[in-house]
N, C-alpha and C positions, 0 to 999 in steps of 0.2 A: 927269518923272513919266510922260510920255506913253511915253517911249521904256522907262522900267521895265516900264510894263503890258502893251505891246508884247512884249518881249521875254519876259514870263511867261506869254505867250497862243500864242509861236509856241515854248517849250521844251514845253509840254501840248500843243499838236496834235500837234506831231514824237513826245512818248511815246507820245500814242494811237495816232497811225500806226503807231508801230512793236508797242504791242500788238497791233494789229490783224492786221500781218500775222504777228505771231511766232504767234500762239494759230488763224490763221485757215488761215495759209500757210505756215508756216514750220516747222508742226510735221507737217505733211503730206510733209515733203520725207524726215522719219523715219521716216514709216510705208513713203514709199518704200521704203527702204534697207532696211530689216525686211524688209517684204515680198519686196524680190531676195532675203533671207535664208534662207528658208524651204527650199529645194530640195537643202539639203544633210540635209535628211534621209535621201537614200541612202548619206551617209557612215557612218552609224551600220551598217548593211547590211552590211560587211565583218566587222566586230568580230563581234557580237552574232549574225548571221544563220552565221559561219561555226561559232561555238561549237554552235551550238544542234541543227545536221544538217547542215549541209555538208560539214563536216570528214570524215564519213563517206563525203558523194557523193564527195567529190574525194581524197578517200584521204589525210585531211592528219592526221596523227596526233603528226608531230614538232613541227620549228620553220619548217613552213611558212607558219602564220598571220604570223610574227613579220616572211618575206619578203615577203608579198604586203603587209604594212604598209609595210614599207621600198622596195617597188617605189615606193606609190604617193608616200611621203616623196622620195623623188629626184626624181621631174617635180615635187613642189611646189615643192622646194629651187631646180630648174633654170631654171626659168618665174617665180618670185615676182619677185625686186628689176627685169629688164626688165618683166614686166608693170604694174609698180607705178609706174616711169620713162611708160610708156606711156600711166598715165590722166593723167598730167600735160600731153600731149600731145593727146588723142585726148578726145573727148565720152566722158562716162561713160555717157553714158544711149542709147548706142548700143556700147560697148565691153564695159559689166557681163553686157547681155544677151544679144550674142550667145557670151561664154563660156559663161552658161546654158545658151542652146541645145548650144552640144558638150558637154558633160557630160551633159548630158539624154538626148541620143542615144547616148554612149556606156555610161551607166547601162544602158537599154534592150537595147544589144546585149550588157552583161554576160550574159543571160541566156542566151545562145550557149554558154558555158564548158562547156569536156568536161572539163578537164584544169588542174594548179595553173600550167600554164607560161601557156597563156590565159588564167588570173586577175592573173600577174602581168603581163603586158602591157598588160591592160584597167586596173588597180591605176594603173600607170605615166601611162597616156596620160588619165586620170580626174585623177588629179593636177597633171598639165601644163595639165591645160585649167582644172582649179582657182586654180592659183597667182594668188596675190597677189588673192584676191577680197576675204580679211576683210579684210588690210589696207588695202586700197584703199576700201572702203568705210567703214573707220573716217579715211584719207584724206579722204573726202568730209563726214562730219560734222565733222572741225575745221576744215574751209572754208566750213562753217554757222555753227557756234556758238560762242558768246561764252563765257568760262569759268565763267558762274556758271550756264549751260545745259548744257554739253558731256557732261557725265558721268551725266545722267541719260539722255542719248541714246546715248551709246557702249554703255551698259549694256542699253538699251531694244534695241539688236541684240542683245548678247549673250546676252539670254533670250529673243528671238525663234529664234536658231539652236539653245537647249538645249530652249524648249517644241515646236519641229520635232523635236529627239532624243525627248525624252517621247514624242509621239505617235507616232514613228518603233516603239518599244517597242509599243505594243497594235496597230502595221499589221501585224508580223512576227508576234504572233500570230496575226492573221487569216490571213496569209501561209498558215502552216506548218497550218491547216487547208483549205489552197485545192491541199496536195501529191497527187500524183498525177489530178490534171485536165488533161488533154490531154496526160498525159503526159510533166508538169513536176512537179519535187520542190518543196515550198515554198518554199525560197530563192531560186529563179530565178522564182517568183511576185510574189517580193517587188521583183527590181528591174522586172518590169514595171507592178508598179503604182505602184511611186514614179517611174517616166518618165510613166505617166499623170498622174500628180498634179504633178510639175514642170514637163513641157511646159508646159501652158497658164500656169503660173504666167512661165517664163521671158519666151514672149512677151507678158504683159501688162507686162512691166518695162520692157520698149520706152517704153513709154508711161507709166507712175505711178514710174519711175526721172527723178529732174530731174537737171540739169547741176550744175556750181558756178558760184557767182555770178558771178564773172568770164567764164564761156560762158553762161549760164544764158540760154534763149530763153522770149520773150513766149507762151510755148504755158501754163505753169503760173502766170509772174507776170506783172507789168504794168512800164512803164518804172520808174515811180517805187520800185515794187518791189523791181527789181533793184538798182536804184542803194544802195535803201537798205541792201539785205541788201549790198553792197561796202563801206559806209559803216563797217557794224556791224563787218565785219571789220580795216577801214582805221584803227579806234578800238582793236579788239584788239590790233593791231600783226601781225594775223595777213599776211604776205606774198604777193600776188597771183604767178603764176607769171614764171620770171625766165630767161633764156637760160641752158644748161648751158654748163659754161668748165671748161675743166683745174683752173683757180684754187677753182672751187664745188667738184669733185670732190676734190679733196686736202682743202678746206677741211671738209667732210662726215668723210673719213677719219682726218683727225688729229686732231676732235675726239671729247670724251668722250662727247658724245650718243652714239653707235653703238656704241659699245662696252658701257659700266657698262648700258645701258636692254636691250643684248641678252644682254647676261647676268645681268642679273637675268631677265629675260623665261624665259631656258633653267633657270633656278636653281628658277620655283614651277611648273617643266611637270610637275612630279612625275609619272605614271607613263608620260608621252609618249604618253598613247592607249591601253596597254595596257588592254586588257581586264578589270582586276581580279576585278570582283565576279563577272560571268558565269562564270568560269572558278573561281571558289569555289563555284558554286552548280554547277555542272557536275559537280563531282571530288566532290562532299561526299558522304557515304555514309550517313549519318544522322543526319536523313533524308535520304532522295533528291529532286530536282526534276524535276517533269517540265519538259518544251520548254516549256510558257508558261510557268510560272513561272521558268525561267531569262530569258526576255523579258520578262516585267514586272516583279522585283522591283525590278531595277537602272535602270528609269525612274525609279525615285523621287531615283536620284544627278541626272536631270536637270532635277529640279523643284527640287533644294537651289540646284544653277546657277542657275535662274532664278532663285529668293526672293533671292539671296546677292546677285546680280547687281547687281537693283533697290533692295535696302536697303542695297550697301553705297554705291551712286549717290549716295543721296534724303541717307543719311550725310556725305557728302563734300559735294556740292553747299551743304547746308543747314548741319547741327550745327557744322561741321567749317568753311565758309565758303570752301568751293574746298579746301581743303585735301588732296593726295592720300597724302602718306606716313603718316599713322598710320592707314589702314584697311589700306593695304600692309603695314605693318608687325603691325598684328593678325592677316590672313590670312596671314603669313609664320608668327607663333606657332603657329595652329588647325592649320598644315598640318605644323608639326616635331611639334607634338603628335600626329597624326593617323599622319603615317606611323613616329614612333617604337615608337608601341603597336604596328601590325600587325608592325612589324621585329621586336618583341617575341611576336611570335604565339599564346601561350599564357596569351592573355587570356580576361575573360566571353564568351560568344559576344555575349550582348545589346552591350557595347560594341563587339566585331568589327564588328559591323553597323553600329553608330552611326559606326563610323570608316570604314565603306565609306562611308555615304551622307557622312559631311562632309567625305569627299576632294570632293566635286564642289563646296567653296568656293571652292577655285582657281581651275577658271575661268569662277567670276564676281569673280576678280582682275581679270582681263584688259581689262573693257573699263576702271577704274582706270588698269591700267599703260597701257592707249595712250592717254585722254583724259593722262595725264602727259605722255607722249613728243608729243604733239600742241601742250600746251601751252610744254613746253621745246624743243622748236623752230621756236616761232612764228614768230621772224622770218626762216624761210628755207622757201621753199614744195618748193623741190627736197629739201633735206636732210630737209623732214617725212616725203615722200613716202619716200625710202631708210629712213630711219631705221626706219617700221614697218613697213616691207617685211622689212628686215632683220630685225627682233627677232624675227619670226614665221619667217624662211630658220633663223632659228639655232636658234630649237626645231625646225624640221624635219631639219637637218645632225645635231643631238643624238640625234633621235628613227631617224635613219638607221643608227647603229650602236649607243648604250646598248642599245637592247631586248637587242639579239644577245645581249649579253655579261650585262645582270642582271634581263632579264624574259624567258629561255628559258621557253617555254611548258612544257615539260619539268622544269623545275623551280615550275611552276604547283599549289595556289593559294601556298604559304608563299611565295614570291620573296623569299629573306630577303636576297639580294644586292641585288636593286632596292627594296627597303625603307629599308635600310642606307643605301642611295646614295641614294634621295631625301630622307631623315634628312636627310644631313650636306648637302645642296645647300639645303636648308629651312633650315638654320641658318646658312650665310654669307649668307641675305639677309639675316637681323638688321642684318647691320654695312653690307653694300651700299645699304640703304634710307636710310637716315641717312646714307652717304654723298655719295649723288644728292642728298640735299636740299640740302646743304649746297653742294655745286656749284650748284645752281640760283639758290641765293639768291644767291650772289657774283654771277653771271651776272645776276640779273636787278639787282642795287646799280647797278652798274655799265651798265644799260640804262638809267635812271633816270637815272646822272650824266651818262649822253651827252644824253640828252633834253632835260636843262633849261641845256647848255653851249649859249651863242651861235655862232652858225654865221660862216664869214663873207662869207654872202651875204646873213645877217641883217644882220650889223654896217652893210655896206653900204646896204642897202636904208631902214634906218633913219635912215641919219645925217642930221642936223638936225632929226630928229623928234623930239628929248630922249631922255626914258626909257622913251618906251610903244612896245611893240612890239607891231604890230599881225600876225594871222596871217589867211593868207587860206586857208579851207577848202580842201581836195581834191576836185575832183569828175571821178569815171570816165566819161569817155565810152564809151556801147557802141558 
């Protein structure tokens, strides 16, 4: 009796401990991540800032928007999967920030451009220093969280990066009333005050950016701390980091993780960044838009990213009980729905707009599809780390030549090629989502049946003990 009570007095201290640090500490490590997140609001700056009066400075009238897209898509592509190998290796919390810092700086010096050749080069070298940031940071929150946590955190980035696009929208109008001061046109206003407002952000990441558990230094937790957040992971069966071997690397590439997760991933990018609505509000002739209101209407697509973001998380997490394919599978319907109507183009306007802003459900897919891919690669810490590196190179490779061919700016607002074409990419994820799942579930039967088979170092270690097998904890030394 003594040993029951015992035991039911040290299972409630261990919960509270771990509430304690999960609500005190642990959810602090999110605001982190969020917080490095925030500085990509000068990526908005390219699209939106060149529709609005650049395109004039720089004499961009054809399908040069569509190159300086695609500059900066190749150093993403070039830079992602090694960068991504690399935080596996390297402190995050020394690695995330000083990428910050070179983007920061190269932000800043965008303001230098005479010329589209100098925009694609800046384009280029902004993206090389980007690479592998989202994923790497969604990286680091499934080396946090447990999966009845993870998706409301993946998401909590994902609307931290879309509420930085929102307000990215009312700084570019502030922007393009600050043109002709000192002899700067507003959009070169803009990248200097978004390097003001990243800088300091980058180097505070230094510091409120933690490690993963497994590096994680007594600077944010405490021993018992750290241990325990390995613990939480060591229960999820999530994989502590593991020597790379020819044998990991084949084993990564012949599996269906990397493949089905990166193309579904390429399948809901639907317009790959284009510009949509800007460039509706731009062409439109009546009525007309002025420069702000080409800049604010289409903030409103990145507060639907947010809302979508968060509800479809708190969805999944709760209603749904971890469950990730049928919110996938909804946002896969909302988005055939969505871009069949514009494909169709000669709808209400009132719906036209409703179908601009519910394109931005997509992606708050995203943090969904990579809390999935985080979860369906649990037990290998390298292949998690490729695997969302990957999914994010392959919408980048996609996004590198699709625009060219069915979102020519030239053929802007109608795109009825790139409408068509993300129609029919919206409808094979129907069958791809239900596909994945049903791989997963095999995959995980089958982790189950190894789990509860006798080892035989068990057998061993047993013998003469009868029938009880006793298990002796795991504990990480740091």
């Amino acid at each position: 009796m003594k040993m029951l009570v015992r035991d039911i007095a040290d299972s409630l201290t261990n919960m509270l401990r771990e509430k304690s640090f999960f609500f005190d500490r642990n959810d602090g490590t999110v605001d982190g991540i969020a917080f490095a997140y925030i500085p990509l609001i000068q990526k908005t700056g390219t699209g939106f800032g060149l529709i609005s009066n650049r395109k004039e400075d720089l004499d961009m009238f054809g399908n040069e928007l569509n190159y300086a897209m695609t500059a900066f898509t190749v150093g993403y592509i070039i830079g992602e999967i090694p960068r991504n190998i690399l935080l596996t290796r390297i402190r995050p919390s020394i690695y995330i920030p000083a990428l910050q810092v070179v983007w920061t700086g190269l932000t800043l010096c965008s303001c230098a451009i005479t010329n589209t050749t100098g925009l694609y080069v800046m384009r280029f070298l902004i993206g090389l220093a980007e690479a592998g940031y989202y994923p790497g940071l969604q990286f680091m929150i499934g080396g946090w969280y447990r999966k009845d946590e993870i998706a409301k955190r993946a998401c909590i980035l994902n609307a931290s990066g879309s509420i930085a696009m929102l307000f990215s929208g009312f700084l570019m109008t502030a922007a393009t009333r600050l043109g002709g001061r000192a002899g700067l046109p507003g959009w070169k206003w803009l990248f200097i005050i978004d390097g003001i407002i990243s800088f300091p952000i980058a180097i505070a990441s230094f510091y409120f950016l933690p490690d993963l558990p497994q590096s994680a230094s007594t600077r944010f937790f405490t021993k018992e701390e750290i241990q325990l957040a390995q613990k939480r992971m060591l229960l999820e069966e999530r994989k502590a980091r593991e020597p790379f071997t020819v044998a990991k690397v084949k084993k990564v590439l012949t599996s269906w993780h990397i493949w089905l997760l990166s193309f579904y991933y390429i399948f809901i990018s639907g317009t790959g960044g284009t510009p949509i609505f800007p460039q509706y509000l731009k062409l439109h002739k009546n009525p007309t838009y002025t420069v702000q209101q080409i800049n604010l209407y289409p903030t409103g697509v990145f507060a639907v990213q947010a809302v979508s973001a968060v509800a479809y998380a708190w969805v999944s997490d709760t209603m749904l009980n971890g469950r990730r394919w049928p919110i996938l599978l909804f946002g896969a319907t909302l988005n055939l729905i969505t871009w069949a109507s514009l494909a169709a183009w000669h709808i209400p306007v009132g719906w036209k707009w409703t179908c601009y802003y519910l394109a931005g459900q997509h992606v708050g897919l995203s943090g969904i599809a990579f809390t999935w891919a985080n979860e369906i690669c649990t037990d290998d810490n390298e292949e998690r780390a490729i695997v969302l590196a990957t999914m994010n190179t392959a919408v980048g490779v996609m996004t590198t030549w699709l625009p060219l061919l069915v979102w020519q700016q030239v053929e802007a607002p109608e795109y009825r090629k790139g409408f068509i074409t993300a129609s029919c990419l919206g409808a094979i994820c129907l069958f791809l989502i239900p596909l994945i799942q049903v791989l997963q579930d095999k995959e995980t039967v089958k982790r189950c049946q190894r789990a509860v088979e006798p080892r035989d170092d068990d057998r061993s270690s047993t013998s003469g003990v009868g029938d009880e097998v006793k298990t002796v904890p795991t504990v990480v030394e740091m």
